[in-house]
PDB file of N, CA, C and O in Angstrom:
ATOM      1  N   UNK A   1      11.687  -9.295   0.100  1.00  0.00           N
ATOM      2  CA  UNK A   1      10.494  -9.660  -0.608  1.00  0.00           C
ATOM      3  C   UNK A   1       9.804  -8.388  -1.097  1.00  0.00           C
ATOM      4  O   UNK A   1       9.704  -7.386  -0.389  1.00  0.00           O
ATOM      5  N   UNK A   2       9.372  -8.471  -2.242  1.00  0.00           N
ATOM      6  CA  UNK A   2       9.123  -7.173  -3.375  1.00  0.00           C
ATOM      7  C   UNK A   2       7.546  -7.755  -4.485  1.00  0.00           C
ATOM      8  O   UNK A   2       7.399  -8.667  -5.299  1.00  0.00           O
ATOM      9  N   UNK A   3       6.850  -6.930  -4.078  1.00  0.00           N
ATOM     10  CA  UNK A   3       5.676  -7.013  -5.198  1.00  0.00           C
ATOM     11  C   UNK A   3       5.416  -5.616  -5.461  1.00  0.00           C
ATOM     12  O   UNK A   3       5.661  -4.587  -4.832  1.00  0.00           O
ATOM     13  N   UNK A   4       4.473  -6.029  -7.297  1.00  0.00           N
ATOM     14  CA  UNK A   4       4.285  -4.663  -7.842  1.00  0.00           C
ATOM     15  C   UNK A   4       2.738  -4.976  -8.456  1.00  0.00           C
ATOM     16  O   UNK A   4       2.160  -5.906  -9.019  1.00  0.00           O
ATOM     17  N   UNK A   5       2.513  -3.949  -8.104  1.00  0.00           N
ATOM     18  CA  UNK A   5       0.748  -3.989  -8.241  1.00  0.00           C
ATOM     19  C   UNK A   5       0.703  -2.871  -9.337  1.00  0.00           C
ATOM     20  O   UNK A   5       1.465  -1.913  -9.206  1.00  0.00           O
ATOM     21  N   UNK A   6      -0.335  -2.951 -10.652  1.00  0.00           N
ATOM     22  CA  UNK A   6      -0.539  -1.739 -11.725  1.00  0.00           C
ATOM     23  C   UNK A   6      -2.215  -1.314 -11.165  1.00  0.00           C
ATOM     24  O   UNK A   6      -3.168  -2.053 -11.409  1.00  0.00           O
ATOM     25  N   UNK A   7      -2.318  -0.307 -10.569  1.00  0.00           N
ATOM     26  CA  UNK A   7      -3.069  -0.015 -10.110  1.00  0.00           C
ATOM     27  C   UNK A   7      -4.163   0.930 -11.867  1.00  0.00           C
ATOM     28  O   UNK A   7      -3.824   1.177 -13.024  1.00  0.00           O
ATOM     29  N   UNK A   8      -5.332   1.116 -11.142  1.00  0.00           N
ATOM     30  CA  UNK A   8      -6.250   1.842 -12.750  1.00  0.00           C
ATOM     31  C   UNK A   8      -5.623   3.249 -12.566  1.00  0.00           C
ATOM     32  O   UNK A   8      -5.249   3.672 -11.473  1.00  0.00           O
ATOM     33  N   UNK A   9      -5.548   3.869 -13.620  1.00  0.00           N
ATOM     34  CA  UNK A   9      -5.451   5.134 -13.912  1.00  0.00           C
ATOM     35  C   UNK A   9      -3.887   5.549 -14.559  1.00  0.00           C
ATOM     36  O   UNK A   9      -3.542   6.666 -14.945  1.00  0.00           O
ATOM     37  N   UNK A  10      -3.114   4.356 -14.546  1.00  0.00           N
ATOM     38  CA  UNK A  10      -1.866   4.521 -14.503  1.00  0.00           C
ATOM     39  C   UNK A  10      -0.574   4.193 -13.157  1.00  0.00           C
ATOM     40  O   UNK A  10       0.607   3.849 -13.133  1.00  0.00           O
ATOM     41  N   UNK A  11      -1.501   4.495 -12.292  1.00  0.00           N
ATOM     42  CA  UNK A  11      -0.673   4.193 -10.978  1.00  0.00           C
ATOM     43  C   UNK A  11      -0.363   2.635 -10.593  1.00  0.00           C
ATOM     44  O   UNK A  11      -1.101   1.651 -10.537  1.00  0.00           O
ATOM     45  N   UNK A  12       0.974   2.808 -10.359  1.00  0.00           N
ATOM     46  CA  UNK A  12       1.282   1.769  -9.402  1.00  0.00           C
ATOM     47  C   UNK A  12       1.614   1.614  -8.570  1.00  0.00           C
ATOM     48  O   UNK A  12       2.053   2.707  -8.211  1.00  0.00           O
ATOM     49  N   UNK A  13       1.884   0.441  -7.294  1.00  0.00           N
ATOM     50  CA  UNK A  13       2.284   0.318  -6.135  1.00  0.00           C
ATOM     51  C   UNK A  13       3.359  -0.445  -5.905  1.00  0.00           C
ATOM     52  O   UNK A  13       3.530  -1.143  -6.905  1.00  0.00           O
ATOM     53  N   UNK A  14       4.032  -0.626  -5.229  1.00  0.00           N
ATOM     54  CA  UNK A  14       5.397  -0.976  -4.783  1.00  0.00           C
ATOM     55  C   UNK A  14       5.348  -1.446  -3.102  1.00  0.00           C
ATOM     56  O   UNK A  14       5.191  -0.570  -2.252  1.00  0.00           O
ATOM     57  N   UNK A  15       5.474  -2.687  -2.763  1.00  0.00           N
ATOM     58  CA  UNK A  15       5.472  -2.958  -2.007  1.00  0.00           C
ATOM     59  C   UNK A  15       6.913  -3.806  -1.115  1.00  0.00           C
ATOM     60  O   UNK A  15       7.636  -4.573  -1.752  1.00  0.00           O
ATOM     61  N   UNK A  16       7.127  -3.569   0.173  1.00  0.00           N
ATOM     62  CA  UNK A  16       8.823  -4.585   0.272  1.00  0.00           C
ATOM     63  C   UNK A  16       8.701  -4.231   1.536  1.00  0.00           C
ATOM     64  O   UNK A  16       8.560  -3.124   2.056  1.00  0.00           O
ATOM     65  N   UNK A  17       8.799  -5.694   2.135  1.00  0.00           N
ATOM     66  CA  UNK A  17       9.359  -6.032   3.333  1.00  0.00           C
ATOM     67  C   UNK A  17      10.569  -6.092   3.516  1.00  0.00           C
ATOM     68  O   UNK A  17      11.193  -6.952   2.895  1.00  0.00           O
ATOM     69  N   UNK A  18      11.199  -5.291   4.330  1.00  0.00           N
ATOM     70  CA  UNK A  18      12.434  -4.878   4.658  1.00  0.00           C
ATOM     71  C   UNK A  18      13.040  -5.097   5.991  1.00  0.00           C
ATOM     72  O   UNK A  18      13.697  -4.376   6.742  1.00  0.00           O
ATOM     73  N   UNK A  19      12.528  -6.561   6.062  1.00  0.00           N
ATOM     74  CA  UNK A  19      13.181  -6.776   7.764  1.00  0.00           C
ATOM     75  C   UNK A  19      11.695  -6.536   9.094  1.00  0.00           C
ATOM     76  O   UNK A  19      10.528  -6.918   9.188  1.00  0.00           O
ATOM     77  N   UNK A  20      12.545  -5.782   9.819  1.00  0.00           N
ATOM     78  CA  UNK A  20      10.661  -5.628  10.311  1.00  0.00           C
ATOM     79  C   UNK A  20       9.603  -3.963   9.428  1.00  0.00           C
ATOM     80  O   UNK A  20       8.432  -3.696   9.700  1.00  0.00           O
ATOM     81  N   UNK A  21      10.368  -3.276   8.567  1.00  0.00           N
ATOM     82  CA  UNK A  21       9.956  -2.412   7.921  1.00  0.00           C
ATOM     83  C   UNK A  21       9.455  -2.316   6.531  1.00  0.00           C
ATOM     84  O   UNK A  21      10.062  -2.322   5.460  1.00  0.00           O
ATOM     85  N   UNK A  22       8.099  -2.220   6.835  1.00  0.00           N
ATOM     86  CA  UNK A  22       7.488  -2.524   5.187  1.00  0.00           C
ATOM     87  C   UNK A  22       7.520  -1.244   4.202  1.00  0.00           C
ATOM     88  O   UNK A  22       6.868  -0.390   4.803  1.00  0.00           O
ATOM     89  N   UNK A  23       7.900  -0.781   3.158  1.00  0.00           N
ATOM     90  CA  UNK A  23       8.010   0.446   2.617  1.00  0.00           C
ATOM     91  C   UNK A  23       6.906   0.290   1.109  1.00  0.00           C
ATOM     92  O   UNK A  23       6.900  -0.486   0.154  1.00  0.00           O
ATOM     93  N   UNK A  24       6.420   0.958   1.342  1.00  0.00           N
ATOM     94  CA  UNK A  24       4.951   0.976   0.155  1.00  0.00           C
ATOM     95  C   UNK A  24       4.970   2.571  -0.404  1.00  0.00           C
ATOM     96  O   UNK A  24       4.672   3.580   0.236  1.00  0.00           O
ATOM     97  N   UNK A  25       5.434   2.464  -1.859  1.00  0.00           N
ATOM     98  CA  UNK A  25       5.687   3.236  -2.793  1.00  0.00           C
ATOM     99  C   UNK A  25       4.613   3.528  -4.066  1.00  0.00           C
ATOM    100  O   UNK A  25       4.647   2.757  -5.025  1.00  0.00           O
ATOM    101  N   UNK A  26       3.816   4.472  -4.060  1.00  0.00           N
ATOM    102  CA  UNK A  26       2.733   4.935  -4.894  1.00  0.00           C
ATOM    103  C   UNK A  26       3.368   5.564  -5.969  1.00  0.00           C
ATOM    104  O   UNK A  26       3.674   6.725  -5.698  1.00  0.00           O
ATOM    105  N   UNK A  27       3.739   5.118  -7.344  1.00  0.00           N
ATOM    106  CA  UNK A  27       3.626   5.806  -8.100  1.00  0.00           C
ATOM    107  C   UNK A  27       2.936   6.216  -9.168  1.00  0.00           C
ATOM    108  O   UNK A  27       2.208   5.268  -9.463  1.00  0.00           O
ATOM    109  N   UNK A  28       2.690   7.425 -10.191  1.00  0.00           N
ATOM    110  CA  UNK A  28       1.773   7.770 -11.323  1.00  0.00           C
ATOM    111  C   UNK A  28       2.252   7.839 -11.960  1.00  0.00           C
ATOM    112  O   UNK A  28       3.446   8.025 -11.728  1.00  0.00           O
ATOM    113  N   UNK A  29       1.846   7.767 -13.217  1.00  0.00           N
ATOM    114  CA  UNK A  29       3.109   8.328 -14.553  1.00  0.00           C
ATOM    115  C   UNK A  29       1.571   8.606 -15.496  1.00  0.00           C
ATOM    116  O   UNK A  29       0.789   7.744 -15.897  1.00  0.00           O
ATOM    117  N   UNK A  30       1.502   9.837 -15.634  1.00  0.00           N
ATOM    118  CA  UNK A  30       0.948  10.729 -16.845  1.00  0.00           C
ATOM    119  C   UNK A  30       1.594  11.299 -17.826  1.00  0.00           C
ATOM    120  O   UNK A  30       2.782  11.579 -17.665  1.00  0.00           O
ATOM    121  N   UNK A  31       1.113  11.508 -18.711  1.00  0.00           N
ATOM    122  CA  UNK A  31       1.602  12.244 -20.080  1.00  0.00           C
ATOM    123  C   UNK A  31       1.938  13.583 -19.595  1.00  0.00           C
ATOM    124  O   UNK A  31       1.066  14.374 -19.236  1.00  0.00           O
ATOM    125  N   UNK A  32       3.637  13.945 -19.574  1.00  0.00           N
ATOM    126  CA  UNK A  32       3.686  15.345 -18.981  1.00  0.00           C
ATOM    127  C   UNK A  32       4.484  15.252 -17.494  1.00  0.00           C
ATOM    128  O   UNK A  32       5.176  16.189 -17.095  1.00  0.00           O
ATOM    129  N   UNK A  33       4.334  14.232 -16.865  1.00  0.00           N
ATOM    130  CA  UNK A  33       4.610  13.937 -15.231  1.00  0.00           C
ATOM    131  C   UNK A  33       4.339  12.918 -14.670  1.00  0.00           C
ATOM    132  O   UNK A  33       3.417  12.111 -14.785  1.00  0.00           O
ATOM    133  N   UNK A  34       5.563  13.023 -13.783  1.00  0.00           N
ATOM    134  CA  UNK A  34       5.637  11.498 -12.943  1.00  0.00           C
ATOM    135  C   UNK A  34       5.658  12.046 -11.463  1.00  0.00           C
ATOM    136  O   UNK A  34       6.314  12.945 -10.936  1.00  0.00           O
ATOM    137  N   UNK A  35       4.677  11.153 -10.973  1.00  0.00           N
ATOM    138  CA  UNK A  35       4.802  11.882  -9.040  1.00  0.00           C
ATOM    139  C   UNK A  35       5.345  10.407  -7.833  1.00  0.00           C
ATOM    140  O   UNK A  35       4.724   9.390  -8.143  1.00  0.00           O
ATOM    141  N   UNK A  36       5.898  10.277  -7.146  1.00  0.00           N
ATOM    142  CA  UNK A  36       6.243   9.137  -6.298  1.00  0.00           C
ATOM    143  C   UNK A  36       6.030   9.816  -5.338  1.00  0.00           C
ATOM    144  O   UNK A  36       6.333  10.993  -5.142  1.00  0.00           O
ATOM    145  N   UNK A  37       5.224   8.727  -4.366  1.00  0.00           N
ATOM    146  CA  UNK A  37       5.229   8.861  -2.871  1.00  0.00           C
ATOM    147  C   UNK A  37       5.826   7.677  -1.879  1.00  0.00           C
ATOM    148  O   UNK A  37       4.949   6.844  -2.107  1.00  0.00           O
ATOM    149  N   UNK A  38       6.528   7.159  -1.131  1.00  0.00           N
ATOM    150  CA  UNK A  38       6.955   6.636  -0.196  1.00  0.00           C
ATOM    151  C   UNK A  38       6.959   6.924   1.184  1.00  0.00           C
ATOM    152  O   UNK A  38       7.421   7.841   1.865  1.00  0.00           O
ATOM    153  N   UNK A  39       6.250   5.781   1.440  1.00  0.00           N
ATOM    154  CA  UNK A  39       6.261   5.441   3.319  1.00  0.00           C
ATOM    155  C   UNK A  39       6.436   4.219   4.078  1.00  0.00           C
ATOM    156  O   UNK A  39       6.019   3.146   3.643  1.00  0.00           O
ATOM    157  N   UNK A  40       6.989   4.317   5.114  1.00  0.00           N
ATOM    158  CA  UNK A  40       7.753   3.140   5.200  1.00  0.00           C
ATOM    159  C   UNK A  40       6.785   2.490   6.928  1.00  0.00           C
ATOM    160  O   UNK A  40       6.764   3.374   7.785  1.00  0.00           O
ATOM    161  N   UNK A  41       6.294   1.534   7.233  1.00  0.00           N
ATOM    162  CA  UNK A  41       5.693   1.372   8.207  1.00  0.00           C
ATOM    163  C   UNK A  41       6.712   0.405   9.134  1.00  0.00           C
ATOM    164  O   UNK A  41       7.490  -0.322   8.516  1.00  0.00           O
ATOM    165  N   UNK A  42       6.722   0.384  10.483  1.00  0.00           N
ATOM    166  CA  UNK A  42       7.406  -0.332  11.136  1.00  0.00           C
ATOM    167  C   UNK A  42       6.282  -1.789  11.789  1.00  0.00           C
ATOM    168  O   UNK A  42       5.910  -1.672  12.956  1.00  0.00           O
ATOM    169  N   UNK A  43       5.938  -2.732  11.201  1.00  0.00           N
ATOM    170  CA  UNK A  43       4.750  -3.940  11.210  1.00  0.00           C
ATOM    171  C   UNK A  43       5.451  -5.148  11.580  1.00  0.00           C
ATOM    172  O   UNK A  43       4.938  -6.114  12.145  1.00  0.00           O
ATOM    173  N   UNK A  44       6.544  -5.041  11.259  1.00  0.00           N
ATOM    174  CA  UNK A  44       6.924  -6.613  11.479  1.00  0.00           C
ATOM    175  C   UNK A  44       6.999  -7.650  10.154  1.00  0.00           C
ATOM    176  O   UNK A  44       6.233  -7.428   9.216  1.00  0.00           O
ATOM    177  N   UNK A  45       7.666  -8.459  10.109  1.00  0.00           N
ATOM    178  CA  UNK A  45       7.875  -9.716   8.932  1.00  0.00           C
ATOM    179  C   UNK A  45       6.380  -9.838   8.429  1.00  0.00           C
ATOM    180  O   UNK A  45       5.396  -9.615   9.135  1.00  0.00           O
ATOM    181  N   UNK A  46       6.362 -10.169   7.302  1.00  0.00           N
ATOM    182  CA  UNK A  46       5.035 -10.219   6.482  1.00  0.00           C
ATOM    183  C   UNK A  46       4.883 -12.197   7.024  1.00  0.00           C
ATOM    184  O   UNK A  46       5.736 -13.055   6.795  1.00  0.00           O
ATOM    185  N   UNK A  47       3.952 -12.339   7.528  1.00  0.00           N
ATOM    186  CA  UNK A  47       3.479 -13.951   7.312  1.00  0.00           C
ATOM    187  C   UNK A  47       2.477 -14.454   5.721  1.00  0.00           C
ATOM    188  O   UNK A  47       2.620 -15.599   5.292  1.00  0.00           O
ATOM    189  N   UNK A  48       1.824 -13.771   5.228  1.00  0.00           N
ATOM    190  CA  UNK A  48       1.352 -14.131   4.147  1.00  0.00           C
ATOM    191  C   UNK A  48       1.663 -12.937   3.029  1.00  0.00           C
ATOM    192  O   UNK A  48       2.659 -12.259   3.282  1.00  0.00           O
ATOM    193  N   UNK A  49       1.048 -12.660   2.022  1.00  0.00           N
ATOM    194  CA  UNK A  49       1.444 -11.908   0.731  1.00  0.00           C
ATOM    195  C   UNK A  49       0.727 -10.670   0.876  1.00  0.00           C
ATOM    196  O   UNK A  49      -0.471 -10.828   1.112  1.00  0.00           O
ATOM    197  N   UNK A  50       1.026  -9.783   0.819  1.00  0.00           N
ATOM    198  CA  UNK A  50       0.063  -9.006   0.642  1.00  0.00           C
ATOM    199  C   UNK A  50      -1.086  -8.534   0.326  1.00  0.00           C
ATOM    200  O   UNK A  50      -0.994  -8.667  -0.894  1.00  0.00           O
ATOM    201  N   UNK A  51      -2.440  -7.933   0.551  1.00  0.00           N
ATOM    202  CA  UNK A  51      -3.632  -8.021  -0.518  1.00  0.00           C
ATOM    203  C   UNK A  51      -4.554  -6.812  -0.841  1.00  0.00           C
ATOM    204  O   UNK A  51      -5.163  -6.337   0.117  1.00  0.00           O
ATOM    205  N   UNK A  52      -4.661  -6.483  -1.563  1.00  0.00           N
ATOM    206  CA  UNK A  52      -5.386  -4.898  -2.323  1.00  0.00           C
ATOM    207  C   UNK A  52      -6.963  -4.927  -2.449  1.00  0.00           C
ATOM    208  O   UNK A  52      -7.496  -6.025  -2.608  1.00  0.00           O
ATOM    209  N   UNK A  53      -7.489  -4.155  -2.408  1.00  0.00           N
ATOM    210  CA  UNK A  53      -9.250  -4.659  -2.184  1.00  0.00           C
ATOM    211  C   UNK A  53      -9.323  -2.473  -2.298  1.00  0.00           C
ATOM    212  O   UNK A  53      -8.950  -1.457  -1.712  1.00  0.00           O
ATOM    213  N   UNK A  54     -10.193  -3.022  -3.660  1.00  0.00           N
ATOM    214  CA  UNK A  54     -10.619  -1.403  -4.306  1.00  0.00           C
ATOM    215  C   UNK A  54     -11.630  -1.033  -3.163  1.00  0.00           C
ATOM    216  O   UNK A  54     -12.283  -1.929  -2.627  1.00  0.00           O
ATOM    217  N   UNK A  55     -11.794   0.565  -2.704  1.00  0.00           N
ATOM    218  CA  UNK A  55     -12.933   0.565  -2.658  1.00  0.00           C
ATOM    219  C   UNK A  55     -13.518   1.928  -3.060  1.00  0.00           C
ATOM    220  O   UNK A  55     -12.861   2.335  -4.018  1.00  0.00           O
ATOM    221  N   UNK A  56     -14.348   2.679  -2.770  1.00  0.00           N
ATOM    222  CA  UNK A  56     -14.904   4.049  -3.315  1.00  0.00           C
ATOM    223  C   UNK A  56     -14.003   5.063  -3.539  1.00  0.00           C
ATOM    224  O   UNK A  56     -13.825   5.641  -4.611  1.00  0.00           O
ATOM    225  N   UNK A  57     -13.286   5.316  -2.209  1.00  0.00           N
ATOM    226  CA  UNK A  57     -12.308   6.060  -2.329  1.00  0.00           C
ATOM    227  C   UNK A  57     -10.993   5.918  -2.884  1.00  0.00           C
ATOM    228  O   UNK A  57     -10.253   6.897  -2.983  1.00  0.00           O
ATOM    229  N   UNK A  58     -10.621   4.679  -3.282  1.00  0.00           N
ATOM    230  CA  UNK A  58      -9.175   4.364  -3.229  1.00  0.00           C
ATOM    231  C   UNK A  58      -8.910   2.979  -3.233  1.00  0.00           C
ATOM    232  O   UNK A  58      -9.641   2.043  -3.558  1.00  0.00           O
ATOM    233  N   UNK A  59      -7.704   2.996  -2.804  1.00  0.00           N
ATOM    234  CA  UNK A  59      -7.207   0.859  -2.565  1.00  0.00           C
ATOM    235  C   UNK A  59      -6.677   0.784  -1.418  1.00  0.00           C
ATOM    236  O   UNK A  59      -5.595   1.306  -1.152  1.00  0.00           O
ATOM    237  N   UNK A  60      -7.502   0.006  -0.456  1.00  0.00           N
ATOM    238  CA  UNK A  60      -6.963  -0.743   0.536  1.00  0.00           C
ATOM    239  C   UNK A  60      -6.036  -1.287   0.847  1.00  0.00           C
ATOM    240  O   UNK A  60      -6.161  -2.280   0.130  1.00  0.00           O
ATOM    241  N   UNK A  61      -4.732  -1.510   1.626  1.00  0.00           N
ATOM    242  CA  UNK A  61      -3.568  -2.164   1.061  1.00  0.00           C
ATOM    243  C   UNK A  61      -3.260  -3.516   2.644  1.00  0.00           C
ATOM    244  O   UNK A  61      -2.768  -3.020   3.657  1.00  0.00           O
ATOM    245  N   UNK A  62      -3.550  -4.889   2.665  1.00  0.00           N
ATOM    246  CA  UNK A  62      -3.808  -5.408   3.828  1.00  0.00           C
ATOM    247  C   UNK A  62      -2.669  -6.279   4.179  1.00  0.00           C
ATOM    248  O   UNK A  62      -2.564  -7.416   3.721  1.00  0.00           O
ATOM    249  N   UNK A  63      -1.775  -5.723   5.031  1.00  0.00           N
ATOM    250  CA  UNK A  63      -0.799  -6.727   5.826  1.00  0.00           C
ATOM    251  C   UNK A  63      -0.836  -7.286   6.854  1.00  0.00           C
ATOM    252  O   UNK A  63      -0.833  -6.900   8.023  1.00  0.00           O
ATOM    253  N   UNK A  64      -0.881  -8.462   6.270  1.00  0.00           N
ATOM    254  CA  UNK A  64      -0.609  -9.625   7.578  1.00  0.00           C
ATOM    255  C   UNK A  64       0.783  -9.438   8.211  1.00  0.00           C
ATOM    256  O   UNK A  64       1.785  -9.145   7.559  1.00  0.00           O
ATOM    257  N   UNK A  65       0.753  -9.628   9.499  1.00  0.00           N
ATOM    258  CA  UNK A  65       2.639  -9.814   9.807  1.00  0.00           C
ATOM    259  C   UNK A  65       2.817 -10.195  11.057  1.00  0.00           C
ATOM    260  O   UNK A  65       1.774 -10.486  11.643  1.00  0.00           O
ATOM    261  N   UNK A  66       3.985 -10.306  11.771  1.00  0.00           N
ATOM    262  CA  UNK A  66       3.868 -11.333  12.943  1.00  0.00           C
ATOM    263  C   UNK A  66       3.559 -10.114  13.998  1.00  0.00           C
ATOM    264  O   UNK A  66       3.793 -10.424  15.166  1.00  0.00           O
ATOM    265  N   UNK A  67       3.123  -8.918  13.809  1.00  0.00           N
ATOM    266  CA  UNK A  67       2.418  -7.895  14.916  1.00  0.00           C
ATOM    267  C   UNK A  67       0.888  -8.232  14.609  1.00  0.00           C
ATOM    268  O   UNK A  67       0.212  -7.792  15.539  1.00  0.00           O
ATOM    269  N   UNK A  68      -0.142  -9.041  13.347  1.00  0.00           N
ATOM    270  CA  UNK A  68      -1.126  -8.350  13.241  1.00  0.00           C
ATOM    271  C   UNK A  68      -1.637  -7.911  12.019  1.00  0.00           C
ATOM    272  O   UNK A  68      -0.841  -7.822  11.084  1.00  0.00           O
ATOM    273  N   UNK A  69      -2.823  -7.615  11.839  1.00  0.00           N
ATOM    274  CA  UNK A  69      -3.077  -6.976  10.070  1.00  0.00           C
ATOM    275  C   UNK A  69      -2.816  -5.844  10.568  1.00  0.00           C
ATOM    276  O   UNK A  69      -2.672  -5.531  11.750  1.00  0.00           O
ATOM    277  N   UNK A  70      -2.744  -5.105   9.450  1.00  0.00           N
ATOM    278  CA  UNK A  70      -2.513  -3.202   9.715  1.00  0.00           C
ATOM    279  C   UNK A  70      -3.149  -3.574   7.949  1.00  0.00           C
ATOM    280  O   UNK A  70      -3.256  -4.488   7.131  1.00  0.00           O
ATOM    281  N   UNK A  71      -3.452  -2.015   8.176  1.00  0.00           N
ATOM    282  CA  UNK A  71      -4.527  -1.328   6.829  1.00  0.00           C
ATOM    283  C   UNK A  71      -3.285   0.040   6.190  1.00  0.00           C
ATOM    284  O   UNK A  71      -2.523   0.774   6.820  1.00  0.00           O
ATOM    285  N   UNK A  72      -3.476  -0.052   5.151  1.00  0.00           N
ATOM    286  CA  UNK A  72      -3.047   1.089   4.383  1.00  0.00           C
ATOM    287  C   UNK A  72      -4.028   1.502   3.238  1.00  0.00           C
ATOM    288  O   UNK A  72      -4.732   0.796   2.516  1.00  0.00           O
ATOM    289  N   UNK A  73      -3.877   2.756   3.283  1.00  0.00           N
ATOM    290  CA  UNK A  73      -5.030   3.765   2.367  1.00  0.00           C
ATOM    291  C   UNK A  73      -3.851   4.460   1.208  1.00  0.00           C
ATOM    292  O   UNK A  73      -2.942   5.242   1.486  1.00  0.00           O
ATOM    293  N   UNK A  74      -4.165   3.957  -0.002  1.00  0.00           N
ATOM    294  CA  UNK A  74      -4.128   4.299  -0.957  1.00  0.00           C
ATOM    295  C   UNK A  74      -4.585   5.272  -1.886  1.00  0.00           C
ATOM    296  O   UNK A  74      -5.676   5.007  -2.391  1.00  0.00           O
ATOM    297  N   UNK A  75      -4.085   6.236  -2.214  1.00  0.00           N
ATOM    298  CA  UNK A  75      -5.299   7.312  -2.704  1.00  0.00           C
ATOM    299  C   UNK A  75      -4.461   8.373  -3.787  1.00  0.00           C
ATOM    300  O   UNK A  75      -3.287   8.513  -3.444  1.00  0.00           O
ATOM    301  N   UNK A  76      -4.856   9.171  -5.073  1.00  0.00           N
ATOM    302  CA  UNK A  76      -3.781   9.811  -5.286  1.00  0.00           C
ATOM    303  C   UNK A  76      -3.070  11.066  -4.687  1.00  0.00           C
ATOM    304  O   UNK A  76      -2.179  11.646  -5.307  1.00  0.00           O
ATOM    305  N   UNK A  77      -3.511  11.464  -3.431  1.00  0.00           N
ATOM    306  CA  UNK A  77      -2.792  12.447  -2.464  1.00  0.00           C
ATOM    307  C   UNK A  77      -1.787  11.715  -1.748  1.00  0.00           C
ATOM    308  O   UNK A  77      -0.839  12.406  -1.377  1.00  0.00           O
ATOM    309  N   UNK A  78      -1.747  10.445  -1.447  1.00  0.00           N
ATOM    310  CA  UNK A  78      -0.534   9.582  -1.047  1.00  0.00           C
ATOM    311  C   UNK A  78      -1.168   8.378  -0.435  1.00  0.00           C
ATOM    312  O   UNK A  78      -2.171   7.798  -0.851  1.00  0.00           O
ATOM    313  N   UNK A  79      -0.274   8.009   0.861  1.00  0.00           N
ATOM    314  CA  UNK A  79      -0.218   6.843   1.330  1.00  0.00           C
ATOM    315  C   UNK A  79      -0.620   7.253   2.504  1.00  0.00           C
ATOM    316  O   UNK A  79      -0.014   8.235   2.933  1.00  0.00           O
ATOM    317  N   UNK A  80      -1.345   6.872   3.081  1.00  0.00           N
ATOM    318  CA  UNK A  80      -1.817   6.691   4.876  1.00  0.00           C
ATOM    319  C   UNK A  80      -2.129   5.490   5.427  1.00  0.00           C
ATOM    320  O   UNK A  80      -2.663   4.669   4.681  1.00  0.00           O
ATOM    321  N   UNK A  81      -1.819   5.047   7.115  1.00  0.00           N
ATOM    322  CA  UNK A  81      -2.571   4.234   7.678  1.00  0.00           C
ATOM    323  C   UNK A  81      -3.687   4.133   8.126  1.00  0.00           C
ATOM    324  O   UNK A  81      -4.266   5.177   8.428  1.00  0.00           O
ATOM    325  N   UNK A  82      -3.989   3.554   8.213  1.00  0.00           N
ATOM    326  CA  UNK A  82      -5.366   3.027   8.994  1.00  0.00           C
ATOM    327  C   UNK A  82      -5.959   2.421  10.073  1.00  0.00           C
ATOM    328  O   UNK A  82      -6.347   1.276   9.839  1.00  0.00           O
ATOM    329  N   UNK A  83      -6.203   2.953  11.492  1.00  0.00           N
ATOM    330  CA  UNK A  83      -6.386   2.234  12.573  1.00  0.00           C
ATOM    331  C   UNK A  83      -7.831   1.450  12.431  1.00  0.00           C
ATOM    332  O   UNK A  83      -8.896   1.895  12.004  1.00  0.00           O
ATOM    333  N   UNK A  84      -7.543   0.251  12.886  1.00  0.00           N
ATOM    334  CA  UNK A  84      -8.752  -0.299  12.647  1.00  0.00           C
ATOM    335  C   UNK A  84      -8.477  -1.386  11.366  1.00  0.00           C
ATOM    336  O   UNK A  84      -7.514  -1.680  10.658  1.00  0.00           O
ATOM    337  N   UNK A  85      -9.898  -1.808  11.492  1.00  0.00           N
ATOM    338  CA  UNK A  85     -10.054  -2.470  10.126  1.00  0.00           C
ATOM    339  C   UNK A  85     -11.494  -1.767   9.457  1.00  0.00           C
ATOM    340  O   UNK A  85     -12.620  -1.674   9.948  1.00  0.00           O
ATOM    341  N   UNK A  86     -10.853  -1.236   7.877  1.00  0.00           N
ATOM    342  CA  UNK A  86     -11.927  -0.537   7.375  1.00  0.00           C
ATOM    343  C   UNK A  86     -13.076  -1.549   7.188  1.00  0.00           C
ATOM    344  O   UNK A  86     -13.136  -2.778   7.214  1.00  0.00           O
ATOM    345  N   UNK A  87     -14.118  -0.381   6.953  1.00  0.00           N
ATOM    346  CA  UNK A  87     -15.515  -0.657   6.753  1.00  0.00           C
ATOM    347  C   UNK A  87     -15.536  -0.090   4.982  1.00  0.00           C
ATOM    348  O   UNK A  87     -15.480   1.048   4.516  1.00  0.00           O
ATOM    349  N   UNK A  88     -15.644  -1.457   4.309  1.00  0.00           N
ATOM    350  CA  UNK A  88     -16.577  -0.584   2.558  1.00  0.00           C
ATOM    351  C   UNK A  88     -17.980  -0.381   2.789  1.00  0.00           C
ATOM    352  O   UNK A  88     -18.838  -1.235   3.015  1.00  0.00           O
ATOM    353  N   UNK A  89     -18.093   0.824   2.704  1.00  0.00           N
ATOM    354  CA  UNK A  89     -19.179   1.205   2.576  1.00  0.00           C
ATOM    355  C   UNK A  89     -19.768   1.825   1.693  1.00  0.00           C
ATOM    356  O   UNK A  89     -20.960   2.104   1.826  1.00  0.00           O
TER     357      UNK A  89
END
């Protein structure tokens, strides 16, 4: 299972459940250059779809799965997790 999100600025996201390994792929494409980042989280089977929620800094990235939500931080320096559940503030 594979979704693709066109994120603002040019960037997009890449998302795929891969068994129990979810791999979430940031890419940019500017005039001049293209940058990809990939990271692959170990979460477990996705139970619902994935879901993106902008916020000041960046895009939120929210998986449901049979461990649990887990958070991913979106940003153009790359991909990180997130312990917890963020706060928009």
């Amino acid at each position: 299972m594979a979704y693709k999100c066109n994120l603002s600025n040019g960037q997009q996201v890449y998302i795929e459940n891969q068994g129990m390994q979810t791999v979430v792929t940031l890419s940019s494409s500017t005039p001049g250059q293209q940058q990809q980042a990939s990271t692959g989280f170990q979460i477990g089977k996705w139970t619902v779809v994935p879901t993106l929620f902008k916020t000041a800094t960046g895009v939120i990235l929210r998986i449901d799965s049979e461990q649990g939500q887990s958070f991913v931080q979106l940003q153009a320096g790359g991909i990180s997790a997130i312990s917890g559940t963020p706060m928009n503030k």
